[in-house]
One Martini backbone bead per residue (centre of mass of N, CA, C, O) as a GRO file, in nm:
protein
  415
    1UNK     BB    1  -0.774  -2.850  -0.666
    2UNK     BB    2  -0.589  -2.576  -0.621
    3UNK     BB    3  -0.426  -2.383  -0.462
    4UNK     BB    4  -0.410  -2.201  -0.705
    5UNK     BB    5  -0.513  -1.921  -0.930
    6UNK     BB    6  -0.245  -1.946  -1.125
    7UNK     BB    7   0.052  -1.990  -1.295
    8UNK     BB    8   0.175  -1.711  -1.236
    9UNK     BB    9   0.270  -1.786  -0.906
   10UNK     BB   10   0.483  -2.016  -1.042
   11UNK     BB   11   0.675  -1.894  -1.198
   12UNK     BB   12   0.915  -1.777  -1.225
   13UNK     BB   13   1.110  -1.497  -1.146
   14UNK     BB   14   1.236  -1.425  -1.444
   15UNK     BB   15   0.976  -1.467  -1.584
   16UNK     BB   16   0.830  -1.189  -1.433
   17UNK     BB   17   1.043  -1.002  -1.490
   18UNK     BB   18   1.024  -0.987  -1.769
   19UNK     BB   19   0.704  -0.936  -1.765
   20UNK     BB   20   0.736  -0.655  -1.644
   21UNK     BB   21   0.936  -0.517  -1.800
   22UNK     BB   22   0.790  -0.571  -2.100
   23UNK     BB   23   0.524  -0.353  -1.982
   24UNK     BB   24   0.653  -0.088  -1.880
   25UNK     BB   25   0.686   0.055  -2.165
   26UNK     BB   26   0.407   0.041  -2.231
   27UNK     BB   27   0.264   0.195  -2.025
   28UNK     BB   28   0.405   0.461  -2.041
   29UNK     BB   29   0.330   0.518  -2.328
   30UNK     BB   30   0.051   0.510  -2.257
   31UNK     BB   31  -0.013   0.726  -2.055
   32UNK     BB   32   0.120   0.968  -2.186
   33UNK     BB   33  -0.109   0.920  -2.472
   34UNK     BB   34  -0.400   0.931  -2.235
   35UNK     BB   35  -0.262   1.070  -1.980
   36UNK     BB   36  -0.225   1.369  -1.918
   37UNK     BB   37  -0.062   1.371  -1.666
   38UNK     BB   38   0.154   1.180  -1.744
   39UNK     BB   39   0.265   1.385  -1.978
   40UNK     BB   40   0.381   1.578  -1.782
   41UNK     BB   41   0.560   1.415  -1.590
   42UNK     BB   42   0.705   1.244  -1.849
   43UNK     BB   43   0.785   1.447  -1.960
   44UNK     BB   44   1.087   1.327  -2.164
   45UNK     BB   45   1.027   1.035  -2.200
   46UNK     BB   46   1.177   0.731  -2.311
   47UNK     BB   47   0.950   0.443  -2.294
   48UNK     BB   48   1.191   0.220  -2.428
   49UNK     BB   49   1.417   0.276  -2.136
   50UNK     BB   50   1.209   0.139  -1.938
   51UNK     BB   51   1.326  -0.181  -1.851
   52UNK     BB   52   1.400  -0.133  -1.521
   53UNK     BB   53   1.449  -0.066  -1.248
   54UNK     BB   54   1.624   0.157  -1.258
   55UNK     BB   55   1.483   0.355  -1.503
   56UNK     BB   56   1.274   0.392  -1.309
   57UNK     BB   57   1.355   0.506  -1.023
   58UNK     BB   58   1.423   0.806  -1.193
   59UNK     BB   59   1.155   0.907  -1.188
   60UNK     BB   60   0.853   1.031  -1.060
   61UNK     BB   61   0.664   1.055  -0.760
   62UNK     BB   62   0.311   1.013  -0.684
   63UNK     BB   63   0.132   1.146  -0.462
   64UNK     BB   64  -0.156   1.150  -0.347
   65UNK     BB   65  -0.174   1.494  -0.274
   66UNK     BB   66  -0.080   1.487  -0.619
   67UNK     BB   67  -0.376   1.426  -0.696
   68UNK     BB   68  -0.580   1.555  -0.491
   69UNK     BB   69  -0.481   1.866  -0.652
   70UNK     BB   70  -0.529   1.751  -0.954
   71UNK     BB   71  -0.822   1.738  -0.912
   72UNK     BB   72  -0.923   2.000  -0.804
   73UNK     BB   73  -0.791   2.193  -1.043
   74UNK     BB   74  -1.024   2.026  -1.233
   75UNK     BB   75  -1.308   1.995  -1.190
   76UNK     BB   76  -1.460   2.140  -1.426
   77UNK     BB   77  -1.364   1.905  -1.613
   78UNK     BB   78  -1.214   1.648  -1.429
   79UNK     BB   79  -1.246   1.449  -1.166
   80UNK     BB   80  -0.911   1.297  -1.218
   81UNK     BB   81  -0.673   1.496  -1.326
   82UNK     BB   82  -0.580   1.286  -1.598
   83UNK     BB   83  -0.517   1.020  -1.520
   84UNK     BB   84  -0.689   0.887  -1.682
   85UNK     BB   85  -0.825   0.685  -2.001
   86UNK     BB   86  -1.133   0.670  -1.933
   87UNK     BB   87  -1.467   0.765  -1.981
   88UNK     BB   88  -1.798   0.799  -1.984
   89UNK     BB   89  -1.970   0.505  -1.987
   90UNK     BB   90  -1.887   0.149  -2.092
   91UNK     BB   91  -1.597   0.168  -1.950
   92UNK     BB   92  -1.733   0.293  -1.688
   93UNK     BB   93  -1.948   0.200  -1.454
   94UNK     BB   94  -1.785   0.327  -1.221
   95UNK     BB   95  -1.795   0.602  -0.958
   96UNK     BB   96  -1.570   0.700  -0.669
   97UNK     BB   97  -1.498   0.772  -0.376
   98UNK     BB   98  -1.297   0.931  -0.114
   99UNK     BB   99  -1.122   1.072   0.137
  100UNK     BB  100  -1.086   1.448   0.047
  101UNK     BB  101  -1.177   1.399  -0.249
  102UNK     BB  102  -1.158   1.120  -0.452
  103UNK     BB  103  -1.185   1.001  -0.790
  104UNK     BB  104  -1.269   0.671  -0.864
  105UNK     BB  105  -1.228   0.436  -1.141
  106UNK     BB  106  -1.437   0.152  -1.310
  107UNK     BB  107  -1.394  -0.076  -1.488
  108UNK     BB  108  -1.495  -0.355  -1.704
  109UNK     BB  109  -1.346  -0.525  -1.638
  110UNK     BB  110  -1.291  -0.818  -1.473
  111UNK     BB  111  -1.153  -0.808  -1.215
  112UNK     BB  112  -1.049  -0.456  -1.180
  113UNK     BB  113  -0.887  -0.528  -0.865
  114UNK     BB  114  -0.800  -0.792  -0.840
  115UNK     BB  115  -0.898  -1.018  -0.597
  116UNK     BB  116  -0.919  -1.274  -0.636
  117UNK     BB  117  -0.626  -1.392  -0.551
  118UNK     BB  118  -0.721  -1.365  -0.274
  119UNK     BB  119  -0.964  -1.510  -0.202
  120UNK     BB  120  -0.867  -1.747  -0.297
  121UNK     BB  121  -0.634  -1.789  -0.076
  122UNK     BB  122  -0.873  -1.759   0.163
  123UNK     BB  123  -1.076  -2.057   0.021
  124UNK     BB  124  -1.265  -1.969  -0.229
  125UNK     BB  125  -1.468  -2.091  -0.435
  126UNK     BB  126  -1.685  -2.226  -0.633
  127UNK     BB  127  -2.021  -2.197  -0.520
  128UNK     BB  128  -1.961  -2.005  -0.315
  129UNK     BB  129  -2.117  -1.763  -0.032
  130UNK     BB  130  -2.066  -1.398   0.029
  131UNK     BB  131  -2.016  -1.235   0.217
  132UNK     BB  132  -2.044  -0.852   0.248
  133UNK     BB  133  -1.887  -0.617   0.464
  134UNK     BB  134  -1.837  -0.396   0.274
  135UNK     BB  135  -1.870  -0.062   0.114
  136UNK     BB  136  -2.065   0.092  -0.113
  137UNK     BB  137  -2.065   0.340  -0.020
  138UNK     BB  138  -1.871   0.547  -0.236
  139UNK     BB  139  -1.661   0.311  -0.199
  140UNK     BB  140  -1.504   0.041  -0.351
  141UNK     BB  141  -1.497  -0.232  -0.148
  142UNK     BB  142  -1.722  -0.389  -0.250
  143UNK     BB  143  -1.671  -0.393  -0.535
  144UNK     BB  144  -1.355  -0.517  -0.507
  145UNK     BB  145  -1.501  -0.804  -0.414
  146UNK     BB  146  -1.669  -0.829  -0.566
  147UNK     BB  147  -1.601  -0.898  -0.836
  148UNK     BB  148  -1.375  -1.132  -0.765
  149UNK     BB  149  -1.580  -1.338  -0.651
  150UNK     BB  150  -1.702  -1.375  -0.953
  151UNK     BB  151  -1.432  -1.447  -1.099
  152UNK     BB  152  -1.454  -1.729  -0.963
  153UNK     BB  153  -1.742  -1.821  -0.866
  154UNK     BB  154  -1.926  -1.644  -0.673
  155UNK     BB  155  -2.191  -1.543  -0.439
  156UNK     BB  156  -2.331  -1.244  -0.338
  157UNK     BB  157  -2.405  -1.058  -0.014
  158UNK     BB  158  -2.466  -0.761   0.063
  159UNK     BB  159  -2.424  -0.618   0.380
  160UNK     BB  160  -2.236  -0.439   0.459
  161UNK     BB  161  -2.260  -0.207   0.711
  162UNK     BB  162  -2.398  -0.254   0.950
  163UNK     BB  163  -2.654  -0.430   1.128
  164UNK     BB  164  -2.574  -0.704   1.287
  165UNK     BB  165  -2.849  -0.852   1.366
  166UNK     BB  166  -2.864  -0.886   1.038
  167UNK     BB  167  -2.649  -1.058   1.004
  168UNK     BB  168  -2.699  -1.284   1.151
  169UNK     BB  169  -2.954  -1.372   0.966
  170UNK     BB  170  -2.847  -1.424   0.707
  171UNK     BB  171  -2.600  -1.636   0.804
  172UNK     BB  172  -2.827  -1.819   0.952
  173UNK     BB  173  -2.979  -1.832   0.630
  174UNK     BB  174  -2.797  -1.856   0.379
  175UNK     BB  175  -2.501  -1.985   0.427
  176UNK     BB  176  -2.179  -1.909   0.465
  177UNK     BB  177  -1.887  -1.970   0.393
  178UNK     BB  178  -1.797  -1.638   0.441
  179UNK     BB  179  -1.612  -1.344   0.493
  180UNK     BB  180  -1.615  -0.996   0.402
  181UNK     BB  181  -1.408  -0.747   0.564
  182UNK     BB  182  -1.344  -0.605   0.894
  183UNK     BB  183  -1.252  -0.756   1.144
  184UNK     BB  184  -1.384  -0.615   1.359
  185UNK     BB  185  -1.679  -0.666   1.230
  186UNK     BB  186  -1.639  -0.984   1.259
  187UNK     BB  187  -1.653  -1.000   1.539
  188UNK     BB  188  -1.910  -0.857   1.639
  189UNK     BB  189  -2.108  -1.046   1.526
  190UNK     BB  190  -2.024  -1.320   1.674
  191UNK     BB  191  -2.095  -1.149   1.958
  192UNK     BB  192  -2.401  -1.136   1.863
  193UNK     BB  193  -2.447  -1.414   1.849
  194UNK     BB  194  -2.426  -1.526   2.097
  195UNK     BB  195  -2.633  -1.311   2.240
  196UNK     BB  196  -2.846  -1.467   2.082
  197UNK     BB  197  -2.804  -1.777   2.008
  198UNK     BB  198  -2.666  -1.835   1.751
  199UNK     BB  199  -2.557  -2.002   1.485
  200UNK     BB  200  -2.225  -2.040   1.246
  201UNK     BB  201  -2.144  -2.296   1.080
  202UNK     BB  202  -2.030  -2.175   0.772
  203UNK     BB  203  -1.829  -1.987   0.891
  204UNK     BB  204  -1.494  -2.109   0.815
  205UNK     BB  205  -1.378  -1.763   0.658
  206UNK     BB  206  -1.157  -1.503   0.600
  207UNK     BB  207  -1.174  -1.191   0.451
  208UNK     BB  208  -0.922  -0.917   0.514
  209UNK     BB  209  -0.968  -0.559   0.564
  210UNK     BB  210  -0.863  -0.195   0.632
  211UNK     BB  211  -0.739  -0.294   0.941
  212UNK     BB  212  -0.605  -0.456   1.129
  213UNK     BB  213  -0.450  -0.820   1.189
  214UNK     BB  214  -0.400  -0.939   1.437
  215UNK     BB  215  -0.281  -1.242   1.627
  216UNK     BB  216  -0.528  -1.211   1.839
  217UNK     BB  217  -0.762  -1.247   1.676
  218UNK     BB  218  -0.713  -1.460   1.477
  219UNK     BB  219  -0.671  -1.634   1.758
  220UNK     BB  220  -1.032  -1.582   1.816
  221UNK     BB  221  -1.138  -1.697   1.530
  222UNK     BB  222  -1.020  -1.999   1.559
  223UNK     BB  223  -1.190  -2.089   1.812
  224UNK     BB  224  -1.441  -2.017   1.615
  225UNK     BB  225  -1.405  -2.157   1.355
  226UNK     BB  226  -1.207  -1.914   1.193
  227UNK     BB  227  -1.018  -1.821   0.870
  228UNK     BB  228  -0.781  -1.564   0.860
  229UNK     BB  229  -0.744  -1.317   0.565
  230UNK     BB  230  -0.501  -1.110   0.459
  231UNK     BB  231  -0.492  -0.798   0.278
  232UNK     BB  232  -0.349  -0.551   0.048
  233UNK     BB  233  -0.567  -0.252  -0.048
  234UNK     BB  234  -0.659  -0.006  -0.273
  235UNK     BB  235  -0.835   0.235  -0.462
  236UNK     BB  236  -0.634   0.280  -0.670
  237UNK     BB  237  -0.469  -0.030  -0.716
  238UNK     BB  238  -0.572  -0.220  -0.595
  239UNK     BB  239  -0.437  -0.549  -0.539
  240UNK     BB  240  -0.095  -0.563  -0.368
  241UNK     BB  241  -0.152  -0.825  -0.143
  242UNK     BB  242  -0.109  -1.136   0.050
  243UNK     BB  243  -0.226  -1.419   0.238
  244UNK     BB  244  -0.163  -1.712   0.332
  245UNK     BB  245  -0.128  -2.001   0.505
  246UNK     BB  246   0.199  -1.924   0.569
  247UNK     BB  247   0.177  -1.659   0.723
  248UNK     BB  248   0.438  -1.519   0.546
  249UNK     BB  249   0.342  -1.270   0.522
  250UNK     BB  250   0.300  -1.072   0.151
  251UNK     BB  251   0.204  -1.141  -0.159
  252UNK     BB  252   0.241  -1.034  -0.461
  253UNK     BB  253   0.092  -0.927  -0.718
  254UNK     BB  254   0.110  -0.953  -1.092
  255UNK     BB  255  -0.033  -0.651  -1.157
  256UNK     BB  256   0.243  -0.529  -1.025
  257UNK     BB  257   0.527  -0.269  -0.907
  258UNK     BB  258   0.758  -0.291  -0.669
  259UNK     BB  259   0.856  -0.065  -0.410
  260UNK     BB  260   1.122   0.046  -0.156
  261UNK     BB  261   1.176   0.339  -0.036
  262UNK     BB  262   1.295   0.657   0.126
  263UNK     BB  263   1.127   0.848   0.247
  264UNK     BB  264   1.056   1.140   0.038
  265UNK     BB  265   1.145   0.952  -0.195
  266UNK     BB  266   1.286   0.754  -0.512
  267UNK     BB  267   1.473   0.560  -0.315
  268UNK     BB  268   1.580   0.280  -0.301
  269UNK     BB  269   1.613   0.020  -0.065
  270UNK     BB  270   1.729  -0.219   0.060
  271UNK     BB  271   1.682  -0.515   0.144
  272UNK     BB  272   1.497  -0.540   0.439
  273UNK     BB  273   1.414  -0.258   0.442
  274UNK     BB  274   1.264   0.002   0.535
  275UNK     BB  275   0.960   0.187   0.376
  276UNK     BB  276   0.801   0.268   0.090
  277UNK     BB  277   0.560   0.185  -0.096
  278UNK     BB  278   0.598   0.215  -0.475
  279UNK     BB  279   0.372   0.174  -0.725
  280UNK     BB  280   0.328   0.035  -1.061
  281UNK     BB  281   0.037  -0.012  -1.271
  282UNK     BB  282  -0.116  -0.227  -1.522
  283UNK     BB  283  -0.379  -0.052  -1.563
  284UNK     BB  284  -0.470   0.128  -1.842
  285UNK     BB  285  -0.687   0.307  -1.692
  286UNK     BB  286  -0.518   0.376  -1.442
  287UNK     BB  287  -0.177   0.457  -1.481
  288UNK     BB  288  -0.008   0.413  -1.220
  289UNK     BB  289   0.332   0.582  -1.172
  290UNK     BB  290   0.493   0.567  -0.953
  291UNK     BB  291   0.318   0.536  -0.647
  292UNK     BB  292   0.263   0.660  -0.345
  293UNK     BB  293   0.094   0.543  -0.038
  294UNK     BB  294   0.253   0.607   0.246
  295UNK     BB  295   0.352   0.321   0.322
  296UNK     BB  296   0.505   0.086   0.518
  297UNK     BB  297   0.761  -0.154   0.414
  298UNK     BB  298   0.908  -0.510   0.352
  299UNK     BB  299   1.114  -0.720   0.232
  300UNK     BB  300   1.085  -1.094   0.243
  301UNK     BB  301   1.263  -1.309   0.229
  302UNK     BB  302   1.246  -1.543  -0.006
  303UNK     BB  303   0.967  -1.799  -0.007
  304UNK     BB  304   0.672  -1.945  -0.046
  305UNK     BB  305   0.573  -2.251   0.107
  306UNK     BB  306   0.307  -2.304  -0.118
  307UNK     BB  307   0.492  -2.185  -0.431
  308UNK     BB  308   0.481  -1.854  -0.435
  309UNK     BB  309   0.722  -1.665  -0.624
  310UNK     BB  310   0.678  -1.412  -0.522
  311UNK     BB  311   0.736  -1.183  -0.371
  312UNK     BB  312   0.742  -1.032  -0.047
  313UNK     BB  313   0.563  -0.857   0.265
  314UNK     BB  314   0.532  -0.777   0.582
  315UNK     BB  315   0.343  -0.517   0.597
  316UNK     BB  316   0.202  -0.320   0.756
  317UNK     BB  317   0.450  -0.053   0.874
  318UNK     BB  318   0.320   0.213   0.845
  319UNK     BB  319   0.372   0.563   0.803
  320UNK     BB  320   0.559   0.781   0.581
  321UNK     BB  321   0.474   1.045   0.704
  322UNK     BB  322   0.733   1.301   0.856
  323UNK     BB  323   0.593   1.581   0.894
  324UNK     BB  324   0.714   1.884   1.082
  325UNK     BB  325   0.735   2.094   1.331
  326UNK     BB  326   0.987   2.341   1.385
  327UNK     BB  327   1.000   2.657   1.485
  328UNK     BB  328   0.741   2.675   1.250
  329UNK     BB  329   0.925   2.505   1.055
  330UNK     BB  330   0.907   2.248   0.832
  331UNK     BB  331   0.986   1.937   0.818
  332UNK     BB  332   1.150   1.656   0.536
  333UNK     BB  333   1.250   1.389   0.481
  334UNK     BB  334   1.365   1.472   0.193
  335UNK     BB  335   1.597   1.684   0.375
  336UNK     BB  336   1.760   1.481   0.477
  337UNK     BB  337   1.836   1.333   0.210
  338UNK     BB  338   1.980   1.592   0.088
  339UNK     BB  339   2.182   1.590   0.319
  340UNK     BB  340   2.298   1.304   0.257
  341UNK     BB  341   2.396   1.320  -0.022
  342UNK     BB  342   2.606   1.503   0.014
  343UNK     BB  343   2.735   1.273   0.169
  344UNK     BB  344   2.881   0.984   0.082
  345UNK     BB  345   2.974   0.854   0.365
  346UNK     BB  346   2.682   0.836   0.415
  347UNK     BB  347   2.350   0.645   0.499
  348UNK     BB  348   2.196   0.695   0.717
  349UNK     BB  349   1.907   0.908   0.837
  350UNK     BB  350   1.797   1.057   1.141
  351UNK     BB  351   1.592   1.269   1.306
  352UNK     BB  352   1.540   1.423   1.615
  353UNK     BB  353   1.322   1.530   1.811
  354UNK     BB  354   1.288   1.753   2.095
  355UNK     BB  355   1.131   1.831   2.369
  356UNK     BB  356   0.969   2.142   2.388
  357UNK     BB  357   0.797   2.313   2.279
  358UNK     BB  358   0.947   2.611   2.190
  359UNK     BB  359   1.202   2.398   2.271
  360UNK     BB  360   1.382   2.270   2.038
  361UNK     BB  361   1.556   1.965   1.898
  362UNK     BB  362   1.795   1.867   1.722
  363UNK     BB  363   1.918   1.562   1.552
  364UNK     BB  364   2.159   1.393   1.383
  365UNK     BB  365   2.171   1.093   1.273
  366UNK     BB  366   2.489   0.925   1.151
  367UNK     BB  367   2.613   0.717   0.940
  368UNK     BB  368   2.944   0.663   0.960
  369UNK     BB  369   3.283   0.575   0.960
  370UNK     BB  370   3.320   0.858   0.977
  371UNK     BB  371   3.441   1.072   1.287
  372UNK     BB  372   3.488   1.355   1.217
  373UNK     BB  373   3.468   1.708   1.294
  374UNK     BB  374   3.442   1.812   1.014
  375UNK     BB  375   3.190   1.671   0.913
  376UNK     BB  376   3.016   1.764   1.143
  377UNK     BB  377   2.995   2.055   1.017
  378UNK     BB  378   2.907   2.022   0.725
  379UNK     BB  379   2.624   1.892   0.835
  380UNK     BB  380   2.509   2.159   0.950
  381UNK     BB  381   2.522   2.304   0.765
  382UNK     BB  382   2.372   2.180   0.548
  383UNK     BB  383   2.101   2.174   0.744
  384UNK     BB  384   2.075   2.520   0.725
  385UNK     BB  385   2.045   2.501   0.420
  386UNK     BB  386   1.773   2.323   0.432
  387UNK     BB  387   1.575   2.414   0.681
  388UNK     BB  388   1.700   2.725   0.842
  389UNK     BB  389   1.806   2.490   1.077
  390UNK     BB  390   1.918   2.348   1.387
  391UNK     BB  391   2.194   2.088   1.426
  392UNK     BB  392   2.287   1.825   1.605
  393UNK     BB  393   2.537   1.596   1.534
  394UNK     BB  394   2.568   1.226   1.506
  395UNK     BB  395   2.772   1.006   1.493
  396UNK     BB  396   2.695   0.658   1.381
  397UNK     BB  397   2.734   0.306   1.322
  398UNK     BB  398   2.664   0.113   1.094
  399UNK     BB  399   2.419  -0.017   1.147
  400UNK     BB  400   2.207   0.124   1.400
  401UNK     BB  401   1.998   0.216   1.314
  402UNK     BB  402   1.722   0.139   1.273
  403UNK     BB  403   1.457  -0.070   1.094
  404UNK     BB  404   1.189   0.149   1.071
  405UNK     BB  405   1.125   0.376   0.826
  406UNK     BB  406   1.280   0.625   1.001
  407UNK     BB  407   1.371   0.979   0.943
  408UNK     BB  408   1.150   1.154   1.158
  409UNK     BB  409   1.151   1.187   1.495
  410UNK     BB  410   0.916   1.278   1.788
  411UNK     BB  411   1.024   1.319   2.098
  412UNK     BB  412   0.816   1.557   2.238
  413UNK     BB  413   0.670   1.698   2.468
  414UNK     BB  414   0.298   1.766   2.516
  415UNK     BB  415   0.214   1.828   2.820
   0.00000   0.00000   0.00000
């Protein structure tokens, strides 16, 4: 039985590169021609010119806030915002909400969020049956499992969230090979079954997502005979990373293209430094082109030794929207980088709040090998004129600021 779920997780790097290449230009012209929305954002795009990631990189970037906007300003004709290419109907057999609330179409394609190759990955194969601990009711978590798993040929068993005790009753008379759902959940359950005095000995994998898994958890779920591993997948785009039994990071899925930008912009940053994941799907239905998902993560060097040859990243490594408010006026990444932008000479800049509220501190650190006083004059001047408020400029040696992919710090007390 193979290691992996096809052949696309071998196939070259430049292989890959090339059939992502090769569809970026085909979906942009999809998006244009089908989705009023990205019709209205990519207008004057000429979806021929997009072959590489840097003439992706031009594009504008679409952040939740802004799905989620023009979701509302549409809600009397179309739930989607436009965003969408296919109508109700037998081309979607469901939709999703969120909260916001967002409303996500469920395509009829098999595996239509593509989760089978995470599932594949944490162990699970056909012919066996699947816990399944994730949420039915309104979010779309529970079917983008069960799907999945169905696409393998595994059976699934909805068990969806709480009732504890019954769930503990079903894994131990119907003998799943193992459980999908959220970590936290998956340890009560165990902890249920111990003071029930139940024994769950067909448990012996667990795919999980939806919020942290820590390595002490792992490390605990291990020692009660349950190997557990993590994918990261949101509602909007289907499962985007897996992670592999060699642990090491999150392999990235076959169909998006990833890009990790610098909080507030649409600009790449080097390899392994932190930014946003910037997603853009090659779903047809829901063709989300350059999505900013909001979360943060790092391209991890080098390749899976499974022999899975996509790029990694190292994991959830926080949220990207560092807006803040200053003396009554918001403060916003994007602000901080167009101050940057504007000399050539700095290369990365974090602003720095401090102090007590009503008695606020700006300072922005930059990088920079020049340490002129005109220089930081001049960037203070910058600084005032995009955000109307004062702050003392801290020239710091390239390469000194942290790589956490913070822009703007908040270190004021509270108390």
């Amino acid at each position: 039985m193979s290691a992996h779920y096809d052949a696309l997780e071998t196939r070259s790097p430049q292989a890959r590169e090339a059939a992502l290449m090769a569809a970026l230009p085909v979906q942009i012209a999809h998006a244009q021609a089908h989705s009023p929305a990205f019709a209205h954002i990519l207008a004057g795009v000429d979806a021929t010119q997009i072959q590489s990631r840097a003439a992706l990189a031009q594009l504008p970037v679409t952040r939740k806030y802004e799905l989620l906007a023009q979701q509302q300003a549409q809600r009397a004709s179309t739930p989607f915002g436009g965003f969408n290419t296919q109508a109700f109907g037998p081309q979607m057999p469901r939709v999703f909400a969120s909260p916001g609330t967002i409303y996500e179409p469920e395509g009829a394609r098999p595996d239509y969020w593509r989760m089978a190759r995470a599932i594949y990955a944490a162990g699970f194969r056909a012919g066996e049956l699947v816990h399944n601990c994730f949420s039915y009711h309104f979010v779309p978590a529970g079917s983008m499992m069960e799907t999945g798993a169905h696409a393998i040929g595994c059976t699934v068993f909805p068990g969806g969230t709480g009732q504890t005790e019954q769930q503990v009753q079903a894994m131990a008379e119907l003998r799943p090979a193992g459980y999908i759902g959220t970590p936290s959940f998956l340890k009560l359950i165990v902890e249920k079954a111990q003071s029930l005095g139940v024994a769950l000995p067909s448990v012996r994998k667990a795919l999980v997502s939806g919020e942290a898994f820590p390595p002490s958890l792992r490390d605990w779920l291990r020692t009660r005979g349950i190997e557990g591993y993590q994918c990261y997948a949101t509602a909007d785009l289907g499962l985007i990373a897996y992670e592999t039994e060699a642990r090491e990071g999150l392999v990235l899925d076959e169909g998006v293209i990833v890009e990790i930008v610098r909080p507030g912009t649409g600009d790449p940053v080097p390899e392994g430094e932190v930014g946003e994941l910037v997603i853009t799907s090659l779903n047809p239905d829901y063709p989300l082109i350059r999505f900013g998902t909001g979360d943060l993560s790092a391209i991890l060097p080098g390749t899976c030794p499974t022999g899975r040859t996509n790029q990694r990243i190292k994991g959830w490594m926080g949220r990207a929207d560092q807006t803040t408010k200053v003396r009554g006026m918001f403060v916003h990444p994007g602000q901080v980088s167009e101050v940057a932008k504007r000399f050539p000479q700095v290369g990365k800049a974090r602003l720095v709040v401090s102090g007590e509220m009503a008695s606020d501190t700006m300072t922005l650190l930059v990088e920079s090998a020049e340490t002129s006083e005109g220089l930081a004059q001049l960037i203070s001047e910058a600084v005032r004129d995009v955000t109307k408020l004062r702050a003392d400029i801290q020239l710091v040696a390239p390469g000194s600021l942290p790589n956490d992919g913070k822009v703007i710090e908040d270190a004021r007390s509270y108390s």
